[in-house]
N, CA, C and O atoms as CSV, one atom per row, in Angstrom:
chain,resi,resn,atom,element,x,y,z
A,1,UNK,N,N,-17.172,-18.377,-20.075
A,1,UNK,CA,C,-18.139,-17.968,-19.084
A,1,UNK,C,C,-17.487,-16.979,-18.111
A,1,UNK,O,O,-16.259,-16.958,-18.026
A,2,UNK,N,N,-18.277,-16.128,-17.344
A,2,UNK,CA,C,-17.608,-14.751,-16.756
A,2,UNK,C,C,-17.437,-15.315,-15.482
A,2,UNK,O,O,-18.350,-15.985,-14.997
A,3,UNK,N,N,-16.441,-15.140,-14.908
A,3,UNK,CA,C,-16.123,-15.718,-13.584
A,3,UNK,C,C,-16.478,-14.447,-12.408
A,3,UNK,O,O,-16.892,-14.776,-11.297
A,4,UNK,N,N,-16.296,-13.136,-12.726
A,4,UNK,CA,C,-17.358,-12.018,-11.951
A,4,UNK,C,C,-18.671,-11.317,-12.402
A,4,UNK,O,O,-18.405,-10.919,-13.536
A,5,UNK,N,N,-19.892,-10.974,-12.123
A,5,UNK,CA,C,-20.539,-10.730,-12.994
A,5,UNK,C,C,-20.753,-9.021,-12.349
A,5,UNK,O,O,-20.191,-8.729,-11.293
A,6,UNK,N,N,-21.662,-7.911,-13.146
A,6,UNK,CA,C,-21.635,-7.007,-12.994
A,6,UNK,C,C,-22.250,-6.747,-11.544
A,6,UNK,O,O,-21.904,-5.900,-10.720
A,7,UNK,N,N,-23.218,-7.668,-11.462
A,7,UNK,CA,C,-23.720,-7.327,-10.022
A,7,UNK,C,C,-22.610,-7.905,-8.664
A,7,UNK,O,O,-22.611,-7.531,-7.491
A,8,UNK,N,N,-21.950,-8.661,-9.165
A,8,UNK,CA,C,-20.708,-8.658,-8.109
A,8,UNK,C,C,-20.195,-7.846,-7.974
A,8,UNK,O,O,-19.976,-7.452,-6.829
A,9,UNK,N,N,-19.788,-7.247,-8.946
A,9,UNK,CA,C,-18.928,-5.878,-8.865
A,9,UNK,C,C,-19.833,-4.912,-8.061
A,9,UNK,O,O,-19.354,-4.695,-6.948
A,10,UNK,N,N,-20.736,-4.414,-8.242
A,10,UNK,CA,C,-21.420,-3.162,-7.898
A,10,UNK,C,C,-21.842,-3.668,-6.090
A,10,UNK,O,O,-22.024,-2.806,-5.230
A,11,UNK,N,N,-21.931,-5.075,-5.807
A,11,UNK,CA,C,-22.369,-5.444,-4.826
A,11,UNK,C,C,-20.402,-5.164,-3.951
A,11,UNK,O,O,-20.327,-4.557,-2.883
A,12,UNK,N,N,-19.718,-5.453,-4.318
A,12,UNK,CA,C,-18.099,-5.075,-3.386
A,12,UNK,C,C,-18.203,-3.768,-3.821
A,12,UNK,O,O,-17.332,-3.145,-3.214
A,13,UNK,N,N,-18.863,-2.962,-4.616
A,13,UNK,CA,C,-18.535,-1.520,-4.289
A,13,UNK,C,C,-19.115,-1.303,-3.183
A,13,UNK,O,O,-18.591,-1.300,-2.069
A,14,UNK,N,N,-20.319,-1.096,-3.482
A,14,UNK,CA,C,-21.087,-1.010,-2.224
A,14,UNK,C,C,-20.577,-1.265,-1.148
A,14,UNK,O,O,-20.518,-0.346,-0.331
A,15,UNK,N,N,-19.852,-3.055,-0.662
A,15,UNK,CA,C,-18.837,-2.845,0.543
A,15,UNK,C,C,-17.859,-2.033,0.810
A,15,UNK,O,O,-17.584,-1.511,1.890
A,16,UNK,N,N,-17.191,-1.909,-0.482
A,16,UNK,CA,C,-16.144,-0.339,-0.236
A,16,UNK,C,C,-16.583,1.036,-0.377
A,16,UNK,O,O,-15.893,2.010,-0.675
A,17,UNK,N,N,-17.644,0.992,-0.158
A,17,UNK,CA,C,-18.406,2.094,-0.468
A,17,UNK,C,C,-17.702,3.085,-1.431
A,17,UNK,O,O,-17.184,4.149,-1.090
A,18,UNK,N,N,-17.754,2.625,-2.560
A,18,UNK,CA,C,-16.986,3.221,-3.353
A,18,UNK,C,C,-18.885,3.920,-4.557
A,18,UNK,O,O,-19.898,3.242,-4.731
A,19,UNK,N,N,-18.735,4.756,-4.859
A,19,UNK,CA,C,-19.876,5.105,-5.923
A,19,UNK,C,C,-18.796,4.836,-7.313
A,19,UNK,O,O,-17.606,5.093,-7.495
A,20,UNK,N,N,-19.947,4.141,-8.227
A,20,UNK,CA,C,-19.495,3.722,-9.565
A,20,UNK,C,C,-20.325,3.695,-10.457
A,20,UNK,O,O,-21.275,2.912,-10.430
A,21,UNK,N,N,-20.110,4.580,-11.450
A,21,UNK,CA,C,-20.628,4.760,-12.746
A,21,UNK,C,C,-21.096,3.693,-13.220
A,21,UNK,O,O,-20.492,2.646,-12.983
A,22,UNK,N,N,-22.075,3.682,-13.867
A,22,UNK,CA,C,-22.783,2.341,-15.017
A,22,UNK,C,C,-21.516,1.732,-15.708
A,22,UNK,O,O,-21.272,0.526,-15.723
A,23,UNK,N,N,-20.771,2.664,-16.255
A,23,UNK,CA,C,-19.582,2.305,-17.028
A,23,UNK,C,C,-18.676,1.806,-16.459
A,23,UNK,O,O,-18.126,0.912,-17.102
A,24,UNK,N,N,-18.137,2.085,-15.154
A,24,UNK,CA,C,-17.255,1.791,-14.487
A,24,UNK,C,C,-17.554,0.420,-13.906
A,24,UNK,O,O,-16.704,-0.457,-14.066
A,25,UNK,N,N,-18.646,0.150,-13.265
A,25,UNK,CA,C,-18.777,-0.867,-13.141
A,25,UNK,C,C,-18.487,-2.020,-14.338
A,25,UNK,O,O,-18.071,-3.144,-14.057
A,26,UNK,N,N,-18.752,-1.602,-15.632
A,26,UNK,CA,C,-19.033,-2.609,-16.688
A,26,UNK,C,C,-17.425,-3.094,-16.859
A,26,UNK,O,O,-17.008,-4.246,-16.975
A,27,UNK,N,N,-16.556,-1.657,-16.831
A,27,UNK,CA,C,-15.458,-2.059,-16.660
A,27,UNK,C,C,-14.558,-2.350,-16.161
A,27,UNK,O,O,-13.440,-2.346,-16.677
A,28,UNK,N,N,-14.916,-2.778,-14.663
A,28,UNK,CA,C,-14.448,-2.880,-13.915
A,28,UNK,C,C,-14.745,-4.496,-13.943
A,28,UNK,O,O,-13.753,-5.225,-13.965
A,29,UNK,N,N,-15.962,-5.062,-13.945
A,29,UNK,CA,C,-16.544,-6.401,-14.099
A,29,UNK,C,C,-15.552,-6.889,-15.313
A,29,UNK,O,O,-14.874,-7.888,-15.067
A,30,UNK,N,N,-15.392,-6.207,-16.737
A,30,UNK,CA,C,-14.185,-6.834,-17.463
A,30,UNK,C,C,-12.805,-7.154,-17.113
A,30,UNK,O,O,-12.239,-8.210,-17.395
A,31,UNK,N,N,-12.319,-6.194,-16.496
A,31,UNK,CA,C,-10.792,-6.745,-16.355
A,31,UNK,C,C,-11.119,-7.616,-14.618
A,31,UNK,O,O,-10.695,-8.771,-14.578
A,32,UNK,N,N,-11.559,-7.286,-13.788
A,32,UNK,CA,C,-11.470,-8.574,-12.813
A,32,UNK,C,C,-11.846,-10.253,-13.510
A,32,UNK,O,O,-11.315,-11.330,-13.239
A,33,UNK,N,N,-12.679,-10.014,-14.235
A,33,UNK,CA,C,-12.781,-10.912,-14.755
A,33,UNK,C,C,-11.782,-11.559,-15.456
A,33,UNK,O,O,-11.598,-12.742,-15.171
A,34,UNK,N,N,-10.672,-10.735,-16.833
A,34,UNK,CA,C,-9.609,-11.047,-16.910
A,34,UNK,C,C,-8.597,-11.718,-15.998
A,34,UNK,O,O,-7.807,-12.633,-16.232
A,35,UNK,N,N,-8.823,-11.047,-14.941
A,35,UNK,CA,C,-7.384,-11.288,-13.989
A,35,UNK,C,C,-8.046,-12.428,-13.403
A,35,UNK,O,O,-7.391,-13.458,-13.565
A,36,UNK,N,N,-8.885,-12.550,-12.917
A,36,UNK,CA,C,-9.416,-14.151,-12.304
A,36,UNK,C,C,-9.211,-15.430,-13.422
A,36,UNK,O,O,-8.818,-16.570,-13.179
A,37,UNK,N,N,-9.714,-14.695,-15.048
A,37,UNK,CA,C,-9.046,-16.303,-15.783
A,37,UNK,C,C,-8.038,-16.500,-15.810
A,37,UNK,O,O,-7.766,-17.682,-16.020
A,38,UNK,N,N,-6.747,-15.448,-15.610
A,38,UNK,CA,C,-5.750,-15.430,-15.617
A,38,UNK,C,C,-5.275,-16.055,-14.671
A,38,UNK,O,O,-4.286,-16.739,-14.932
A,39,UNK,N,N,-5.951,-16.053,-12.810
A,39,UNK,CA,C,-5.828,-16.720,-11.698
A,39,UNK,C,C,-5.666,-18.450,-12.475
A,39,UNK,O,O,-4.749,-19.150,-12.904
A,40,UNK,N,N,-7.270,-18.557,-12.304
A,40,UNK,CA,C,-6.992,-19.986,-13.154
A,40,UNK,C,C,-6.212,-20.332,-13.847
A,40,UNK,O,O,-5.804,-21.468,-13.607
A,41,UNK,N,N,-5.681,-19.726,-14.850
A,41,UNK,CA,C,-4.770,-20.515,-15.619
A,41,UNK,C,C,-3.731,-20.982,-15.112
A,41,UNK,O,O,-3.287,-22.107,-15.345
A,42,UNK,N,N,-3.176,-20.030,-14.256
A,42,UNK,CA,C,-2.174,-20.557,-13.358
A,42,UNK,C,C,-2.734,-21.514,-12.836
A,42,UNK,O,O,-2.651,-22.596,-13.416
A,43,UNK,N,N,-3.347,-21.436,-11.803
A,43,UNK,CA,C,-3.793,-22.148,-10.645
A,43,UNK,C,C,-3.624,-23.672,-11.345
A,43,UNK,O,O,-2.989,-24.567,-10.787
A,44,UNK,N,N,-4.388,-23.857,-12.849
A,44,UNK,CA,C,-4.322,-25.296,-13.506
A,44,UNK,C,C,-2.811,-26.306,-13.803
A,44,UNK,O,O,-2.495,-27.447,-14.138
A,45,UNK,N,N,-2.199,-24.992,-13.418
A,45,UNK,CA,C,-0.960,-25.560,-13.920
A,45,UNK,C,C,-0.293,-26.179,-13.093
A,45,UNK,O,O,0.199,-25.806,-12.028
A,46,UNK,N,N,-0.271,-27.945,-14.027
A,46,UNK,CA,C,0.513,-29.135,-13.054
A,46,UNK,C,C,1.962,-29.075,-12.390
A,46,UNK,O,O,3.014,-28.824,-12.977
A,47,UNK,N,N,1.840,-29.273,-11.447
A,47,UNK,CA,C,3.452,-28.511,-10.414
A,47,UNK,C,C,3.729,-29.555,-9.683
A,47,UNK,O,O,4.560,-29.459,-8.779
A,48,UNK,N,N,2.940,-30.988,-10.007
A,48,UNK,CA,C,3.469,-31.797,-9.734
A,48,UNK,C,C,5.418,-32.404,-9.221
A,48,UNK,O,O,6.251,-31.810,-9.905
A,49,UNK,N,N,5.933,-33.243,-8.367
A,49,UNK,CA,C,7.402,-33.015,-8.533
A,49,UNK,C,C,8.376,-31.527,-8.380
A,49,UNK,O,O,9.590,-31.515,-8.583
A,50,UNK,N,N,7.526,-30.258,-7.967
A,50,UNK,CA,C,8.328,-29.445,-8.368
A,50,UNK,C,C,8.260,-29.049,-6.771
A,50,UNK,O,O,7.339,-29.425,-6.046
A,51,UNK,N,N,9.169,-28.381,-6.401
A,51,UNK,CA,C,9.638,-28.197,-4.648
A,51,UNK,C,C,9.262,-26.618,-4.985
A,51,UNK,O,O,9.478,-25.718,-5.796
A,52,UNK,N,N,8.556,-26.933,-3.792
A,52,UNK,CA,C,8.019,-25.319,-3.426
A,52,UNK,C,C,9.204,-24.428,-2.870
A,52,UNK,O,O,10.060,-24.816,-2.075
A,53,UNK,N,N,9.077,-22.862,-3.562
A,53,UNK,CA,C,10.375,-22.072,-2.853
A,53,UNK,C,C,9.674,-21.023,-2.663
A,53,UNK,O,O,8.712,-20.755,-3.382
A,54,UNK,N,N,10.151,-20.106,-1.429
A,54,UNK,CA,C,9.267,-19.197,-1.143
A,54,UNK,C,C,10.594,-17.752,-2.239
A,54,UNK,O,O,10.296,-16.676,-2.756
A,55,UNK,N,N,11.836,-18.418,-2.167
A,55,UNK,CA,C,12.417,-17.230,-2.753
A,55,UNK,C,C,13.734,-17.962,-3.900
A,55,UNK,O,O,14.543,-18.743,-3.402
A,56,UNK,N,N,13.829,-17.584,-5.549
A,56,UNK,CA,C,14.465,-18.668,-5.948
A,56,UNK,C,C,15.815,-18.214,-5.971
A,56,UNK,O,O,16.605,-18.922,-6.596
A,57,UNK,N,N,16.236,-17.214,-5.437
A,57,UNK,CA,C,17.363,-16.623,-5.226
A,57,UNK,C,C,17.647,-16.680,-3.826
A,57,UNK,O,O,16.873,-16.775,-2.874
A,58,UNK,N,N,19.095,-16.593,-3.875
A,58,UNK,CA,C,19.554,-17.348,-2.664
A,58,UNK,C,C,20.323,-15.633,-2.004
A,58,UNK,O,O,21.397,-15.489,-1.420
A,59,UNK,N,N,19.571,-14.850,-2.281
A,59,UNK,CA,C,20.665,-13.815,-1.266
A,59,UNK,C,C,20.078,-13.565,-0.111
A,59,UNK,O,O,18.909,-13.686,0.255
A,60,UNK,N,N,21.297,-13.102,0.561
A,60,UNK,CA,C,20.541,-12.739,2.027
A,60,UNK,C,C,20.462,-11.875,2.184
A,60,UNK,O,O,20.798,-11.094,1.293
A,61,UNK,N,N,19.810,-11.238,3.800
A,61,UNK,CA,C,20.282,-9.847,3.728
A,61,UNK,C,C,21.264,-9.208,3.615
A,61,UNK,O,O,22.388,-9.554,3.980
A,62,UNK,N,N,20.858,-7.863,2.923
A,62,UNK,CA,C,22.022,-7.625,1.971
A,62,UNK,C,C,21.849,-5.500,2.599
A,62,UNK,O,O,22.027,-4.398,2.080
A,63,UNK,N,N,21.431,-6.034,3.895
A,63,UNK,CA,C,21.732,-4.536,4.656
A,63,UNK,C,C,22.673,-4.342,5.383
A,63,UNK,O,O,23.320,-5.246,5.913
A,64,UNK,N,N,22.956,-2.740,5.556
A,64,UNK,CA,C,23.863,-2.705,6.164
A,64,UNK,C,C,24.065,-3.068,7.981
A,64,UNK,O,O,22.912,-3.382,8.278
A,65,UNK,N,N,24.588,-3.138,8.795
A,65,UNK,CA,C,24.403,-3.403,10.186
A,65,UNK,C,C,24.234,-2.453,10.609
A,65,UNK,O,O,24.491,-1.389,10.046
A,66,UNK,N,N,23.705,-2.594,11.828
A,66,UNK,CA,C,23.284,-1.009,12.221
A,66,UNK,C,C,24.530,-0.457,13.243
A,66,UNK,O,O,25.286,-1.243,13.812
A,67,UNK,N,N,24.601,0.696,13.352
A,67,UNK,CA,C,26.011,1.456,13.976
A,67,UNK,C,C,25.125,2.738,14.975
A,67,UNK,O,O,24.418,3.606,14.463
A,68,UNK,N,N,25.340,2.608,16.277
A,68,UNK,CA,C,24.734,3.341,17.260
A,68,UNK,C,C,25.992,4.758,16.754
A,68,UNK,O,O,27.221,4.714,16.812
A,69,UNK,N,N,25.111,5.882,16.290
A,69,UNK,CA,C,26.012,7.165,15.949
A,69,UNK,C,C,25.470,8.340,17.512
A,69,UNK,O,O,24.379,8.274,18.077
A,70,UNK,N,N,26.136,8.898,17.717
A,70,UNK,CA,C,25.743,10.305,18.520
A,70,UNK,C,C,24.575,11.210,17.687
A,70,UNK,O,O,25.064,11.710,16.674
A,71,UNK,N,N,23.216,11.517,17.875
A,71,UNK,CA,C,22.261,12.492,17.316
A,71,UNK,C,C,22.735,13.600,17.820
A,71,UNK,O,O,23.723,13.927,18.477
A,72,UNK,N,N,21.498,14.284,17.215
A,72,UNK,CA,C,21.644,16.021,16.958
A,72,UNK,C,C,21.155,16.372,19.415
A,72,UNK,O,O,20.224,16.056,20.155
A,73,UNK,N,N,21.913,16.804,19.512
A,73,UNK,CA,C,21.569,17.401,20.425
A,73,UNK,C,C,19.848,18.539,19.870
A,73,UNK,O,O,19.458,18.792,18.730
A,74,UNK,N,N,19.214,18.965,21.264
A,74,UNK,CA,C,18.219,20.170,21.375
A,74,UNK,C,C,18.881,20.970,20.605
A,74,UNK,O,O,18.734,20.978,19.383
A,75,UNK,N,N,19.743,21.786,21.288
A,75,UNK,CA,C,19.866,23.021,20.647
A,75,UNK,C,C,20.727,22.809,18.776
A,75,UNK,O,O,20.686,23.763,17.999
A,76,UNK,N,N,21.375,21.540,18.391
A,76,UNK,CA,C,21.607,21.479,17.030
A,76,UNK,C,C,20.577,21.523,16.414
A,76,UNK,O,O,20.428,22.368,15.531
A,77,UNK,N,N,19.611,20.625,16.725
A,77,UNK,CA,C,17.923,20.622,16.051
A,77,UNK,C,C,17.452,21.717,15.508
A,77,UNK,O,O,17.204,22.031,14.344
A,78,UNK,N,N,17.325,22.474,16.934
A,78,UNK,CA,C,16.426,23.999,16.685
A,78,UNK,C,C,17.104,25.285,15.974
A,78,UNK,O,O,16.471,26.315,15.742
A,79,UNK,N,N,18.715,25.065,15.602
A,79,UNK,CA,C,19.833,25.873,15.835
A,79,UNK,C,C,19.180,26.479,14.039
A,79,UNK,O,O,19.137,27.675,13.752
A,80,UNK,N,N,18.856,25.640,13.312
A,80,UNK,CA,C,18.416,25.733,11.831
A,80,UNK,C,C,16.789,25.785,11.383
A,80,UNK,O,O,16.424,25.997,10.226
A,81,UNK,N,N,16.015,25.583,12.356
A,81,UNK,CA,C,14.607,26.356,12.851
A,81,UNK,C,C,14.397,27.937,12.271
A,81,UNK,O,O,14.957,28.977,12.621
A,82,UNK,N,N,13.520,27.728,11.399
A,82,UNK,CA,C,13.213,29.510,10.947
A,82,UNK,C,C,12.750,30.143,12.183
A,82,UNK,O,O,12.912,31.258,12.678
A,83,UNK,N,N,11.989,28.855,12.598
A,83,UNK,CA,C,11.629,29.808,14.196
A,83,UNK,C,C,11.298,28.494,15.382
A,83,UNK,O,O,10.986,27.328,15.141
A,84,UNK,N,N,11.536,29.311,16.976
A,84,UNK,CA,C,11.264,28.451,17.696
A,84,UNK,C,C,11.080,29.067,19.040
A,84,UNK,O,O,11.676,30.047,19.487
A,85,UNK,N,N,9.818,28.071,19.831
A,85,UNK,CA,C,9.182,29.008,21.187
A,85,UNK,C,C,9.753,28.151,22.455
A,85,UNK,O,O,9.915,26.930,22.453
A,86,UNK,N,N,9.922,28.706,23.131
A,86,UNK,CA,C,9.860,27.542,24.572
A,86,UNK,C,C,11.112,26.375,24.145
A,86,UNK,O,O,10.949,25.198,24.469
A,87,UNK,N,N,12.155,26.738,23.519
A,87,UNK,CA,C,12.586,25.379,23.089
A,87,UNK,C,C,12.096,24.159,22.265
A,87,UNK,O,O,12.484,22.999,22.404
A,88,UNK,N,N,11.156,24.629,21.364
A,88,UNK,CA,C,10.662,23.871,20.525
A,88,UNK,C,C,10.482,24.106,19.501
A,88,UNK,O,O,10.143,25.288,19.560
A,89,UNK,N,N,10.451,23.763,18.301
A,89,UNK,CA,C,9.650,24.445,16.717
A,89,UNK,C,C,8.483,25.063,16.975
A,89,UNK,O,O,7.539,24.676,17.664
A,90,UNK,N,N,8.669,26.334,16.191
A,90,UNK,CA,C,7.136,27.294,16.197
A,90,UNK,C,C,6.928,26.836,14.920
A,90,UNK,O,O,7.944,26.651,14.251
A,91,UNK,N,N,5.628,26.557,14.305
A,91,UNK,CA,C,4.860,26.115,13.294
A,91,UNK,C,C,3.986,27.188,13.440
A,91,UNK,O,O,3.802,27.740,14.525
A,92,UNK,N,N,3.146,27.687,11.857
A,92,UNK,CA,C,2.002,28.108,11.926
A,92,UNK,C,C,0.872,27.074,13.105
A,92,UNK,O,O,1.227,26.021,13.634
A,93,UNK,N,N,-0.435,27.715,13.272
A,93,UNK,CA,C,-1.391,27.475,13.730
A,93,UNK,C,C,-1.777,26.552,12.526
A,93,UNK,O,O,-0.999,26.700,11.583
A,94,UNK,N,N,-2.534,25.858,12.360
A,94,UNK,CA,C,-3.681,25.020,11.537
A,94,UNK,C,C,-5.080,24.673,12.547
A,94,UNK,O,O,-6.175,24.323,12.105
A,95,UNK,N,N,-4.915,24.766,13.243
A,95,UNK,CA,C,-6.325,24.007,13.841
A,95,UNK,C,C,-7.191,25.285,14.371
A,95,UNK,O,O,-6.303,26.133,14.275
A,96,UNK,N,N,-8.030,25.812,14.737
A,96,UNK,CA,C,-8.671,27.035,15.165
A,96,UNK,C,C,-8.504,26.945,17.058
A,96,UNK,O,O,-8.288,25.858,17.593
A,97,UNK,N,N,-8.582,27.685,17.527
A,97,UNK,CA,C,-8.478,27.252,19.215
A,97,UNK,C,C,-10.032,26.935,19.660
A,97,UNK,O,O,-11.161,27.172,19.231
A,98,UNK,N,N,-9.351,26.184,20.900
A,98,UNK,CA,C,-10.209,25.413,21.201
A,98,UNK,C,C,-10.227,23.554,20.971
A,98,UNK,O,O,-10.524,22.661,21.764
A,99,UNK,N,N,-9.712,23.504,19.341
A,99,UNK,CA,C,-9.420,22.061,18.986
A,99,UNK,C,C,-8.731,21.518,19.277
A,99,UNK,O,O,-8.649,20.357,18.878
């Protein structure tokens, strides 16, 4: 028996406002459906006696520490700048004026 049906599907598109093909929906309703019996099957499985672990490996963090270094001064920053106004990066425009 189908554990999503097509009108479920097309009804969470609609919440994601996603537009979906006749087809897409159909196949989309197949594999959720897959992956939900697949949920179950797990889910059935007796775990009785068995200790919950959130991780079954035991490492820790395994980063490095952090080390306060000296940054780039202003003028190192800008020093490699194709271009720069006022002490700052010149970039093209993108937005029109006014915005």
């Amino acid at each position: 028996m189908s554990q999503i049906s097509r009108d479920d599907v097309a009804h969470l598109a609609r919440l994601a406002r996603l537009a979906l093909t006749d087809d897409e929906l159909d196949g989309f309703a197949g594999q959720l459906d897959a992956i939900l019996t697949h949920v179950s099957t797990i889910a059935a499985v007796d775990v009785t006696g068995v200790e919950a672990t959130d991780n079954p490996l035991k490492d820790v963090n395994v980063t490095r520490p952090d080390e306060i270094v000296a940054g780039l001064t202003q003028a190192q920053a800008l020093a490699a700048a194709p271009r720069t106004a006022e002490n700052r990066f010149a970039v093209p425009q993108i937005l029109g004026e006014g915005q």
